[in-house]
C-alpha positions as CSV (number, residue, x, y, z in Angstrom):
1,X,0.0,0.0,0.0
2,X,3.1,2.2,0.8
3,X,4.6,1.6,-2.4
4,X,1.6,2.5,-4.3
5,X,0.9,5.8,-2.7
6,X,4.5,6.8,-3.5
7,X,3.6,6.1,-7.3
8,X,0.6,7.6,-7.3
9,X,2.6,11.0,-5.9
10,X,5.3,10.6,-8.0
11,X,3.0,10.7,-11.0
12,X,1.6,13.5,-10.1
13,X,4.6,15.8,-9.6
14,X,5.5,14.1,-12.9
15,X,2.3,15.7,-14.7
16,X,2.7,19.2,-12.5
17,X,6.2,19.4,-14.3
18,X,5.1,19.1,-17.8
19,X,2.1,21.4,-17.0
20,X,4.9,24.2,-15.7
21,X,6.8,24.4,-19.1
22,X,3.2,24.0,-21.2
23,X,1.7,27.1,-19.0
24,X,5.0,28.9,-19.6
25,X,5.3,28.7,-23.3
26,X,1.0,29.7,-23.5
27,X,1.8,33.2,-21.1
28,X,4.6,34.4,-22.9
29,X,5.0,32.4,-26.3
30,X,8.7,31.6,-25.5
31,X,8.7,27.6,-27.1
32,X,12.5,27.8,-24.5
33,X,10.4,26.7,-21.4
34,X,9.0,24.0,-23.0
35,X,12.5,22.4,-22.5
36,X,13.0,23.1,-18.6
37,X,13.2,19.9,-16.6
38,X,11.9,20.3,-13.2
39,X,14.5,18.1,-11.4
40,X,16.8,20.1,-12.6
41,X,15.1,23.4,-11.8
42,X,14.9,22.1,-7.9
43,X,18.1,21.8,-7.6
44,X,19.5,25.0,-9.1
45,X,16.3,27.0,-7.3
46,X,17.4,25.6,-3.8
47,X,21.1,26.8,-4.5
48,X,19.5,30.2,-5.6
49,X,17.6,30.7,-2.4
50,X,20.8,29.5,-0.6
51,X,22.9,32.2,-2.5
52,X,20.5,34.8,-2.4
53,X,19.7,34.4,1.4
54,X,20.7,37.9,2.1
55,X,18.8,40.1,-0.1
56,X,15.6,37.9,0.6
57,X,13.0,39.7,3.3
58,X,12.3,36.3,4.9
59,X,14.8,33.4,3.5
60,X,14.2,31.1,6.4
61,X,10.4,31.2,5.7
62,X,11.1,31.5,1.9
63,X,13.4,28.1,1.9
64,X,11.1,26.0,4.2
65,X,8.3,27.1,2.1
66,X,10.0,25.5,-1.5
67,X,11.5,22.7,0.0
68,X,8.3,21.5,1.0
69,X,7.3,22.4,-2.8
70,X,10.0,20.6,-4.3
71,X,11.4,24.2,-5.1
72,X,9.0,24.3,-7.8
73,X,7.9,28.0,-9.2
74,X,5.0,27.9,-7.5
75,X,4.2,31.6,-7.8
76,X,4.9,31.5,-11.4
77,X,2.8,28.0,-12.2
78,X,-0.4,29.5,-10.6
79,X,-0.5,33.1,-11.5
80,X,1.3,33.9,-14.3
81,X,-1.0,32.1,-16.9
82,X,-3.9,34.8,-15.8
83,X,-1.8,38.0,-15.4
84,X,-1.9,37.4,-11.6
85,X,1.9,38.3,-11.3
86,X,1.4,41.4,-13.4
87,X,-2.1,42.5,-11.7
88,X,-0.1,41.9,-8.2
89,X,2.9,44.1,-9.6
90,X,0.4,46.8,-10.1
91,X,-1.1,46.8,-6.7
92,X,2.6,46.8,-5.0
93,X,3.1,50.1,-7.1
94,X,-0.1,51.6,-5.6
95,X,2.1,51.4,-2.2
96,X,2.3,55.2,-1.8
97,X,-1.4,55.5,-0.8
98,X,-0.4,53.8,1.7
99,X,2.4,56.1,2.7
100,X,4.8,53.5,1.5
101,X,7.9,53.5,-1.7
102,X,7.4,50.9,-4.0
103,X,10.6,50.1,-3.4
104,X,10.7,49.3,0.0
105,X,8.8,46.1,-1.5
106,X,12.0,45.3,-4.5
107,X,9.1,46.6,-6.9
108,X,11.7,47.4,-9.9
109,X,13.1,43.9,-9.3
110,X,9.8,41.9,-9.6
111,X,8.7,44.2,-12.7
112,X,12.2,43.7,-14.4
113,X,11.8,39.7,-13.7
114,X,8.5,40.1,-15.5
115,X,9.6,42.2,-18.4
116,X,12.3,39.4,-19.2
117,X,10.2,36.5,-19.0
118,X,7.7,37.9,-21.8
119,X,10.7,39.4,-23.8
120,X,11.8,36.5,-26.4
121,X,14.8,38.2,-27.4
122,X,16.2,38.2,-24.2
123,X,15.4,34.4,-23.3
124,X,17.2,32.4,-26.2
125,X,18.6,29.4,-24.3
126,X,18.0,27.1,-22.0
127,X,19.8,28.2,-19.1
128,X,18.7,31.4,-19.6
129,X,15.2,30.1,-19.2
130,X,16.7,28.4,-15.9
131,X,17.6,31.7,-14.6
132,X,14.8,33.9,-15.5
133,X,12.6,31.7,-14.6
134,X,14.4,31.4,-10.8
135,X,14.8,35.2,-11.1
136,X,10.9,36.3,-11.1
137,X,10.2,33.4,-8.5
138,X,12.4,34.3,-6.5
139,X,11.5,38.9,-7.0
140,X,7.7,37.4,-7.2
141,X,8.2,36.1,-3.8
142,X,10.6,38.5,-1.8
143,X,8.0,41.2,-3.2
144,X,4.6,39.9,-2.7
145,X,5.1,38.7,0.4
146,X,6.6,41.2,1.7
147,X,3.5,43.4,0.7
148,X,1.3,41.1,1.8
149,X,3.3,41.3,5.5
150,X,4.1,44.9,5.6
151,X,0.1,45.2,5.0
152,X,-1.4,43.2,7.6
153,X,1.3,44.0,10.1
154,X,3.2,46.9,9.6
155,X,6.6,47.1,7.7
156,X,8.6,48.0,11.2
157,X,8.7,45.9,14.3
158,X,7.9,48.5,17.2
159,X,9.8,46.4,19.4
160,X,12.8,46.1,17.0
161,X,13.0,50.3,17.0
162,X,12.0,51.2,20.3
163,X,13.0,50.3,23.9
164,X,10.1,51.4,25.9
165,X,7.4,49.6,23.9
166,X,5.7,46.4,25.7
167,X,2.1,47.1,23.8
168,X,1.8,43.4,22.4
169,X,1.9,43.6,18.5
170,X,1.4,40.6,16.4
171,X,3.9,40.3,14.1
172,X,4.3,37.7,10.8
173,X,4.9,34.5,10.9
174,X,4.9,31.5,8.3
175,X,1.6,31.4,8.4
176,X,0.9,34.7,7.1
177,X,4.0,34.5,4.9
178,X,2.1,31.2,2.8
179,X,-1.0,33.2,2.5
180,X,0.1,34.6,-1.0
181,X,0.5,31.4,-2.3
182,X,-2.9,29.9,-0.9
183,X,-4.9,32.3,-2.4
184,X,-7.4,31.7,-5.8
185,X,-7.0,35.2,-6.8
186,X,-3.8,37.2,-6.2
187,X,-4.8,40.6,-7.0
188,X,-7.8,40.6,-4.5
189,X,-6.0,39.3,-1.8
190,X,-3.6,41.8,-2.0
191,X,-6.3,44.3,-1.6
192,X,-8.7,42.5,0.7
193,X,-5.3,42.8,3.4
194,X,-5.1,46.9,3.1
195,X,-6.4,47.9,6.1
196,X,-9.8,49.7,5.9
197,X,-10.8,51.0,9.4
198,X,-12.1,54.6,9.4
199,X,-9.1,55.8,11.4
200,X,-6.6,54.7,8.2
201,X,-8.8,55.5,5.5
202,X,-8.8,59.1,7.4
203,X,-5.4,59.4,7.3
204,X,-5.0,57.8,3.8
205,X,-6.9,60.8,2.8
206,X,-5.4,63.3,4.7
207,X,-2.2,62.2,3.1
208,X,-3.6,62.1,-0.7
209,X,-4.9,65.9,0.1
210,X,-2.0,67.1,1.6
211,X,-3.2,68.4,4.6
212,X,-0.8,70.3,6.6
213,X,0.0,69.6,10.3
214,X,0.4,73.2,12.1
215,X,3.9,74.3,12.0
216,X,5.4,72.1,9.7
217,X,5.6,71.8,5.8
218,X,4.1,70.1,3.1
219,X,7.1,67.1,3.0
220,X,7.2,67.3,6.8
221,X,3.1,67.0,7.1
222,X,3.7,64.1,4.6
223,X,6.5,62.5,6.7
224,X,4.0,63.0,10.0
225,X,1.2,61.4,8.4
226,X,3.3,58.3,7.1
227,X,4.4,57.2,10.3
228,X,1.1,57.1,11.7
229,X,-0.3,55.1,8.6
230,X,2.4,52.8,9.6
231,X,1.3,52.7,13.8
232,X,-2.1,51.7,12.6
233,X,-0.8,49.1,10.3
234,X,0.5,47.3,13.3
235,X,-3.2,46.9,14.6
236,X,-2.8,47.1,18.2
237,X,-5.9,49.3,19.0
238,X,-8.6,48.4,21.6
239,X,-11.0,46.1,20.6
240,X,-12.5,46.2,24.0
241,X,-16.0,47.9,25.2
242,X,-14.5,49.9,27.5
243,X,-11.0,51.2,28.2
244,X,-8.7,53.9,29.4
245,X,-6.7,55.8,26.5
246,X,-3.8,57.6,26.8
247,X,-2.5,59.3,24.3
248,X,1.1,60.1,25.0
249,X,2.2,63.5,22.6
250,X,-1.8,64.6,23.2
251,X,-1.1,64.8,26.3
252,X,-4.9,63.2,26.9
253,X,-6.3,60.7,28.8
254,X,-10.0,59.3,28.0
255,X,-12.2,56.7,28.8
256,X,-13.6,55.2,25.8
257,X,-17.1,53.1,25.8
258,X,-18.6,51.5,22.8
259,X,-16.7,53.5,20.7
260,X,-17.7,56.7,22.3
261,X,-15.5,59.0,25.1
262,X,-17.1,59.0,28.1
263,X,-14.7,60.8,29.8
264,X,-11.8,63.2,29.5
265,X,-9.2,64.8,31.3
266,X,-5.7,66.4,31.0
267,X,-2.4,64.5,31.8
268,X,1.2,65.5,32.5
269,X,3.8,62.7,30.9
270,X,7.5,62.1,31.7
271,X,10.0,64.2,30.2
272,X,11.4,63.5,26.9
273,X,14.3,65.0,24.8
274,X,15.3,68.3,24.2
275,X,13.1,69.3,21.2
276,X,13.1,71.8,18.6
277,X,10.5,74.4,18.0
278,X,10.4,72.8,14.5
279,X,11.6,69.1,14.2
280,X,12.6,67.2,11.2
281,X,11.6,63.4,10.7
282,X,15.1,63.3,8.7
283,X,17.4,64.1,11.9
284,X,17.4,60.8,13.5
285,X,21.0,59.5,13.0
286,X,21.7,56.3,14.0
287,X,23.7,54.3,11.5
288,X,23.0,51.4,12.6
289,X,19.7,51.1,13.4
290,X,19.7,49.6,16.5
291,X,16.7,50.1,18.8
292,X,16.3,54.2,20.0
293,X,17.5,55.4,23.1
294,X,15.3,57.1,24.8
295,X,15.5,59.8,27.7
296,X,15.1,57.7,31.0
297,X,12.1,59.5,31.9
298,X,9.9,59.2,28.9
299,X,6.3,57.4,29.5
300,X,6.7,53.8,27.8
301,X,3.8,52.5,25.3
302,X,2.2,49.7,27.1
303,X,-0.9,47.9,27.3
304,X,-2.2,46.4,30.5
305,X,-5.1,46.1,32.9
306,X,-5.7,48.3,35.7
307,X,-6.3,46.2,38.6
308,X,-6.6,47.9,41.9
309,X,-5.8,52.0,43.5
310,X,-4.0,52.9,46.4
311,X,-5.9,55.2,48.2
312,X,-3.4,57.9,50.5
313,X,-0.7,55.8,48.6
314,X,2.5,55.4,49.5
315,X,5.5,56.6,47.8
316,X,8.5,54.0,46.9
317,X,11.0,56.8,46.3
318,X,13.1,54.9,43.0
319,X,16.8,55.2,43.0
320,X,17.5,57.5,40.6
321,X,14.8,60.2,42.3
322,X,16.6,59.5,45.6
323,X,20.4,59.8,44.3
324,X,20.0,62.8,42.3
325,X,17.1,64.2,44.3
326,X,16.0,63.8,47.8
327,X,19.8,63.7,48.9
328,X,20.7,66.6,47.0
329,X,17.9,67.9,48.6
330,X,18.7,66.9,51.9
331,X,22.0,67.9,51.5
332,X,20.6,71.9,51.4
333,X,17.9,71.3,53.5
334,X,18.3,69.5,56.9
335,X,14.4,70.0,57.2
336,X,13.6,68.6,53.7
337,X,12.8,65.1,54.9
338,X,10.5,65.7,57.5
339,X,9.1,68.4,55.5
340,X,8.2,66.5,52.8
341,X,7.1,63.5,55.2
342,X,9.7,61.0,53.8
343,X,11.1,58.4,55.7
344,X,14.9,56.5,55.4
345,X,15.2,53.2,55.7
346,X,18.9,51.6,55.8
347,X,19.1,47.4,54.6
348,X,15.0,47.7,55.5
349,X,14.9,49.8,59.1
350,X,13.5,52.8,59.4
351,X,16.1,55.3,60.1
352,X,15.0,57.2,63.5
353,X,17.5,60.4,63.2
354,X,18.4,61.1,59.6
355,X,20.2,64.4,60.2
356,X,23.1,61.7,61.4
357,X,23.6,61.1,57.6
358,X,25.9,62.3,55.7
359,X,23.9,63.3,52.9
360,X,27.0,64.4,50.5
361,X,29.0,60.8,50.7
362,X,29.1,59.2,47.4
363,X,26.4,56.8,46.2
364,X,24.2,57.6,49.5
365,X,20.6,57.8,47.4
366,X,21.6,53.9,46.9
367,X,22.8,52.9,50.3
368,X,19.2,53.9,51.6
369,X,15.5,53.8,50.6
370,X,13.3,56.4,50.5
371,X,9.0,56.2,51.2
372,X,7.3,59.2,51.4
373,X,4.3,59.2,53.3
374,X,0.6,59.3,52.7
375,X,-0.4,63.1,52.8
376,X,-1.1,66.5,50.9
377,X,2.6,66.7,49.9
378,X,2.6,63.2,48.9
379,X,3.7,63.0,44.9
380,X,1.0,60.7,44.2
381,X,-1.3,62.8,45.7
382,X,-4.6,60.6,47.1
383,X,-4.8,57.9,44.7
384,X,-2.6,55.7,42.3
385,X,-4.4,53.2,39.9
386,X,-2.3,50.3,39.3
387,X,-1.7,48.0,36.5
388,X,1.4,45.1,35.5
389,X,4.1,46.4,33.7
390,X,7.8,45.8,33.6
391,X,8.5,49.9,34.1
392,X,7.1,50.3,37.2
393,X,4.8,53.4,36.3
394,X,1.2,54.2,37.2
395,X,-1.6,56.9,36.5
396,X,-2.0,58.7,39.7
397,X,-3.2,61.8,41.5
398,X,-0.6,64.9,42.4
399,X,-0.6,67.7,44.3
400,X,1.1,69.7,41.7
401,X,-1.8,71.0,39.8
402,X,-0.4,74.1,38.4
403,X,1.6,71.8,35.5
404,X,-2.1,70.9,33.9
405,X,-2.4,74.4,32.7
406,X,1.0,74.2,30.6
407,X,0.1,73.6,26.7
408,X,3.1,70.8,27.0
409,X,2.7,68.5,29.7
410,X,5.9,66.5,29.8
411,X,7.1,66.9,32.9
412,X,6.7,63.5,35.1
413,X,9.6,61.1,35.8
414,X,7.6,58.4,33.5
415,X,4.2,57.7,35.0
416,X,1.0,59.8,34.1
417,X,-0.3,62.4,36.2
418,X,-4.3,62.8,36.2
419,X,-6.5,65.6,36.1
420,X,-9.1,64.3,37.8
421,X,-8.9,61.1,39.5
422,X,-11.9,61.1,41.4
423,X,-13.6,61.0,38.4
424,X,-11.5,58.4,36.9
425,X,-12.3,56.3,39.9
426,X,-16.1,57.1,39.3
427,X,-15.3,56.1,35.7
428,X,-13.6,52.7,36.4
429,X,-15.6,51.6,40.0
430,X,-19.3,52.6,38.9
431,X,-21.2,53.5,41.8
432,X,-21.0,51.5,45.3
433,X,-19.7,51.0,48.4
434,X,-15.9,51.1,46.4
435,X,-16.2,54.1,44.6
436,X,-18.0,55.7,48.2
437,X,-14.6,54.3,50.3
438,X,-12.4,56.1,47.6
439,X,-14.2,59.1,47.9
440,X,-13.9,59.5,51.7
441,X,-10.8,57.9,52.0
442,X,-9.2,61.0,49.5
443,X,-9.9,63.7,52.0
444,X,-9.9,61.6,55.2
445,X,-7.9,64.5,57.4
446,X,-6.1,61.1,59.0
447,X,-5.1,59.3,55.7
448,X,-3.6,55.7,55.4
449,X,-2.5,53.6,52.4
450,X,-5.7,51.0,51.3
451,X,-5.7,49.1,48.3
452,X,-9.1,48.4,46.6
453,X,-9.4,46.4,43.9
454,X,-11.7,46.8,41.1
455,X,-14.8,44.7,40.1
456,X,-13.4,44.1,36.7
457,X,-10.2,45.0,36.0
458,X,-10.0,47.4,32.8
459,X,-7.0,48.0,29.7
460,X,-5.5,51.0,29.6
461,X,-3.2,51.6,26.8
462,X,-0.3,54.2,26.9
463,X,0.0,55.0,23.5
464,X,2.0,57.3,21.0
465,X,0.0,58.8,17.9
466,X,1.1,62.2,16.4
467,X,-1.5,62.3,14.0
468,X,-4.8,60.5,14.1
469,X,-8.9,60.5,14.1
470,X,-10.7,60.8,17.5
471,X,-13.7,60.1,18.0
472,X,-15.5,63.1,17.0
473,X,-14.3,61.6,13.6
474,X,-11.6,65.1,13.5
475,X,-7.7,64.6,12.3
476,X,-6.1,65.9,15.2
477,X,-1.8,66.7,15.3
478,X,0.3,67.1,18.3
479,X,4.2,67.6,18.6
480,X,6.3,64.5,18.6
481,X,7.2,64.8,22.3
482,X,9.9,62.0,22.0
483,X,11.0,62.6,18.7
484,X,9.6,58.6,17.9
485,X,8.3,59.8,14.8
486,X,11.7,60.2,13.3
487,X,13.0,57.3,14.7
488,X,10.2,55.1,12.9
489,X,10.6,57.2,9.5
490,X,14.1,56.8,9.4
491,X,13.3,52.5,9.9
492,X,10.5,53.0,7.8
493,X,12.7,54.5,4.6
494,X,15.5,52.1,4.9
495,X,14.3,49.0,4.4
């Protein structure tokens, strides 16, 4: 029985191979192809891919994918007889309405491979018919799927370019990378993958209009609007009902239900880079391009789920605040401490006397910790709301309200101050006996740290869009705060 299902396969490939050299002559009337042997094209098309390795997008994908093809021209056998190579080619050049070169996708490549297969003249032997025929497998390939990739997931990684960026973002896989060659209908695929949301067909628009962002040129506006096509390409917006949005360079946080804002409130960011008035999306210079390095103090993009507040929380002073900080600080001051209700602790004791420190010895902000008690001077202010993350940062409450009526808000050492967190807590907790604790707990003249957990815990995404559609259905701009907009158009353009 073995024996005869190995015939019966072996047949078949046997028919597929005179098929490939039948369908080839029909497309482009070159009688050549007629003469190409099959075994013999395997075996030079798995030492192309070999050779080629480096200037293919995904070789590990692309060789895994032929060897379990026999390194047949699959691309070629299926869609060149219809014009499906041709018709795909054409999509692929429409790239720039999606903010995208042509060329980022080998585009001249794949149309040159094409232009040589039809051309008679130019295919007069036999292993020239080898190699052409290798040659637009191969650009078919590297192109198409790359399209098909760069489409459905974005052309950048976002963890690849950026350090502070845990929002989970699916990324391709082989999966995706076979789709192309799964399909009935190239062409349609190709367009059926384009994403359509209103929020990218906005921008998409925006971006065939030339609309200007305030401040900034026409190529500049372009530049703005390309990276943003590209952050929506990676298709890590909420799905969910209900969830907290922040919106890092808006300096905005809402709480978005059904699709609708629900409620909105003003936030203060950590600080990011020295800025220009003007910036350029061509000054990012990193040769390289290794992942950015950002300012210490920037907010990170995230996704996560708040779980709990801290009512009257406590403050865990970091290191860095406390090295180049509190004991500066308390260096000056021999009051600051107790002023600012902030205990020391030394290897985990509280430290009863801490005028008996010598606040200028070397590395002292690490050989103790710092807590700052619950209070009106507390930096939390009355409540933090608390969600896992691997950078330890928070949306909370402050006492410094003055820096909410600055037009740029980047002034935190990374977490995200609130305008109103009462009403974020009325937001997240509904009305009850929760919400009513948090409420009297925040201006109890006796306060203590209490952690309350929520009913259901809720996503809150901290995320980084310079251009973009809210809700109102309006294209909104806002300064790139972090300068992460050059960073992902230098990425974007060099591929």
């Amino acid at each position: 029985m073995m024996m005869m299902v190995g015939l019966t396969v072996l047949q078949s490939c046997k028919k597929h191979q005179s098929q490939v050299g039948t369908h080839l002559v029909e497309a482009t009337g070159n009688k050549i192809f007629k003469e190409i042997d099959m075994d013999e094209f395997g075996k030079r098309m798995k030492s192309a891919i070999s050779d080629r390795s480096k200037t293919l997008r995904n070789p590990k994908f692309t060789d895994a994918l032929y060897s379990a093809n026999g390194y047949g021209p699959i691309l070629v056998e299926k869609y060149l007889l219809d014009s499906g190579l041709i018709k795909a080619a054409n999509v692929i050049a429409l790239a720039e309405d999606h903010g995208l070169l042509p060329e980022t996708f080998k585009l001249s490549k794949f149309k040159s491979a094409l232009v040589k297969t039809y051309n008679k003249a130019a295919v007069t032997d036999l292993d020239l018919a080898y190699q052409t025929l290798i040659d637009l497998e191969l650009a078919a390939s590297n192109s198409i799927t790359s399209y098909s990739q760069g489409m459905e997931f974005g052309v950048v990684s976002p963890r690849r370019i950026y350090a502070q960026y845990y929002t989970k973002t699916k990324r391709p896989d082989s999966l995706s990378f076979k789709k192309p060659y799964q399909t009935a209908n190239l062409p349609a695929f190709l367009d059926s993958i384009q994403p359509k949301s209103a929020d990218y067909k906005m921008l998409q628009q925006a971006l065939k209009q030339n609309v200007l962002a305030p401040g900034y040129s026409a190529e500049e506006s372009k530049r703005i609007i390309q990276v943003n096509l590209e952050r929506l390409r990676w298709q890590n917006n909420p799905t969910e009902e209900k969830y907290v949005w922040v919106n890092i360079p808006e300096y905005q946080l809402q709480v978005i239900e059904h699709g609708k804002t629900s409620l909105s409130m003003k936030v203060c960011v950590g600080e990011g880079r020295d800025q220009p008035a003007v910036q350029s999306l061509a000054e990012y210079d990193d040769d390289d391009l290794e992942k950015d390095r950002p300012f210490n103090r920037e907010t990170p993009q995230l996704k996560s789920m708040i779980h709990s507040v801290q009512v009257n929380p406590v403050w865990n002073i970091p290191q860095s605040i406390a090295t180049n900080e509190i004991a500066t600080q308390a260096a000056k001051d021999r009051y600051y401490l107790s002023n600012k209700s902030i205990d020391v602790f030394y290897k985990g004791k509280l430290v009863n006397d801490p005028e008996t420190i010598d606040w200028t010895a070397e590395d002292v902000g690490k050989t103790y910790t710092f807590k700052q008690r619950p209070g009106d001077d507390n930096s939390l202010g009355k409540i933090k709301f608390l969600f896992n993350n691997q950078s330890s940062v928070y949306l909370h409450d402050t006492p410094a309200k003055a820096a909410f009526n600055q037009s740029e808000r980047a002034v935190s050492h990374g977490c995200v101050r609130v305008e109103q967190p009462l009403e974020l807590a009325r937001a997240l907790f509904g009305p009850g006996k929760k919400f009513d604790r948090i409420s009297t707990e925040m201006v109890s003249t006796d306060p203590k740290a209490e952690n309350i957990s929520l009913p259901k815990q809720i996503p809150v995404y901290l995320s980084y869009f310079t251009c973009w559609r809210d809700t109102t259905g309006a294209l909104k701009f806002a300064k790139d705060v972090y300068g992460l907009d050059a960073v992902l158009y230098t990425h974007l353009t060099s591929i």
